[in-house]
Every structure is written in structure tokens, then in C-alpha cells.
C-alpha positions in Angstrom: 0.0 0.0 0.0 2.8 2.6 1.0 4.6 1.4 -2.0 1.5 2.3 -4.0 1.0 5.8 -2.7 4.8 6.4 -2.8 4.1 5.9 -6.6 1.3 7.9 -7.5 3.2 10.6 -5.4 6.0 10.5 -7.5 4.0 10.4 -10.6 2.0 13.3 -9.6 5.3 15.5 -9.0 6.7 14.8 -12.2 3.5 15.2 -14.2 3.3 18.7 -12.1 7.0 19.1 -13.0 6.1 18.5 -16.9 3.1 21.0 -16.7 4.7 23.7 -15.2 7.9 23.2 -17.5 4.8 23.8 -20.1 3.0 26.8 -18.7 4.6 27.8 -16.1 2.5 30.6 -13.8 2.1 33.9 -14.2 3.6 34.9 -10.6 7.3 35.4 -10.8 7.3 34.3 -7.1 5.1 30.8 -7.8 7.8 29.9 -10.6 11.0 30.7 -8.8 10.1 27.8 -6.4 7.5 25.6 -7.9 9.0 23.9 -10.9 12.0 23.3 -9.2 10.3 22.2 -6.0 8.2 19.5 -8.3 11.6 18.1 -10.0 13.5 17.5 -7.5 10.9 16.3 -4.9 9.3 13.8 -8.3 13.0 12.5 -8.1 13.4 11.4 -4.9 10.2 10.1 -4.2 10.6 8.2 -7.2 13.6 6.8 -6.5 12.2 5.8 -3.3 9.6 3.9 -5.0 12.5 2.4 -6.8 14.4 1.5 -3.8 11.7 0.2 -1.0 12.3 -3.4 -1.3 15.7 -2.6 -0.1 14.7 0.2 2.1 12.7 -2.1 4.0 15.6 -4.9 5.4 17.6 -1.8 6.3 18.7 -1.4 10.3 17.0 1.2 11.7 19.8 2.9 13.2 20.7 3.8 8.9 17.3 6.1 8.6 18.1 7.7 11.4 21.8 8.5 11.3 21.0 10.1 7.9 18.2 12.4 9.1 20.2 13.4 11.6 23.6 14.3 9.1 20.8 16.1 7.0 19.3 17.6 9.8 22.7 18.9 10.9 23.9 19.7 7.1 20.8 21.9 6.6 21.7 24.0 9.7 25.5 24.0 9.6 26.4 23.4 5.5 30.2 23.3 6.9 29.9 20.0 8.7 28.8 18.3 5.3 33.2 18.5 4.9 33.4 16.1 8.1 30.3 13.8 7.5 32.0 12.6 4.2 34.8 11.8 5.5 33.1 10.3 8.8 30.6 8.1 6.3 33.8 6.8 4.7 35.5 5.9 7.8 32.6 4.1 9.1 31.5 1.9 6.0 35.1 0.7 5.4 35.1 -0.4 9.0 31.5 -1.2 9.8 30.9 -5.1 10.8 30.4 -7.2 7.8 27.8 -9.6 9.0 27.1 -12.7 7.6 30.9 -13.7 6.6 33.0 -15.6 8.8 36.6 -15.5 9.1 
């Protein structure tokens, strides 16, 4: 069902996308934000759609961890220069379960 709705969600942004590519509005203020708003948001939700199979055996700790680094990169841009790095760091040393020595 979420699957579904994530979707038509998607599909709905990118036919908004493609209509207001089209005719865009008449308000300079509605088309500074709205076309750009409906690509990039149709992208990720449908890439989400895409991706929830795997989204769904992911730990939880991952969709947290990477709220927070956006949460944090939207307030301070500057620490996105140390998350990088840090996210590197940790997925070359993470636990790699499932293999024995």
C-alpha cells in the first residue's frame, strides 16, 4: 500500500513538473520555487519507489543516522566537509555480518 502511494506521489510531482515546464504561472514568485520544488521532490520520491524493497531490510539505526547528518547539514552546511569523511570511515570499517573469518 505505501509502495503504491509512494508511486502515484511520484508520478503526480513529475507530471506537475512537466506541466509547469509547459505553462509555467504567471507569478514570478510561484515559478521561482515551484518547478524546481516538483523536479526535485518527483526525483526522490521516485527513486524511493524504486528502492523500497531494499529500504525495507535496512537497520533502523541507517534512517536515522541520515536524518540526523541532513538535519545537521541543513543548519551548519560546513559540517557536510566532516560527515563525508566520517561516512567513509565508518563503511570501510562497519561489521560485515554474515561472513565468517
Amino acid at each position: 500500500m505505501r509502495r503504491t502511494a509512494l508511486g502515484l506521489l511520484a508520478a503526480t510531482l513529475v507530471t506537475g513538473a512537466v506541466y509547469f515546464s509547459l505553462w509555467p504561472p504567471e507569478s514570478v514568485n510561484w515559478r521561482a520555487w515551484l518547478l524546481p520544488a516538483c523536479v526535485r521532490m518527483g526525483a526522490v520520491t521516485a527513486a524511493l519507489w524504486i528502492a523500497w524493497d531494499d529500504l525495507q531490510r535496512l537497520p533502523r539505526w541507517v534512517l536515522s543516522a541520515t536524518v540526523t547528518a541532513l538535519v545537521l547539514v541543513a543548519i551548519k552546511p560546513r559540517l557536510f566537509l566532516l560527515i563525508i569523511p566520517l561516512v567513509a570511515v565508518l563503511a570501510i570499517i562497519r561489521p560485515r555480518f554474515g561472513q565468517r573469518k
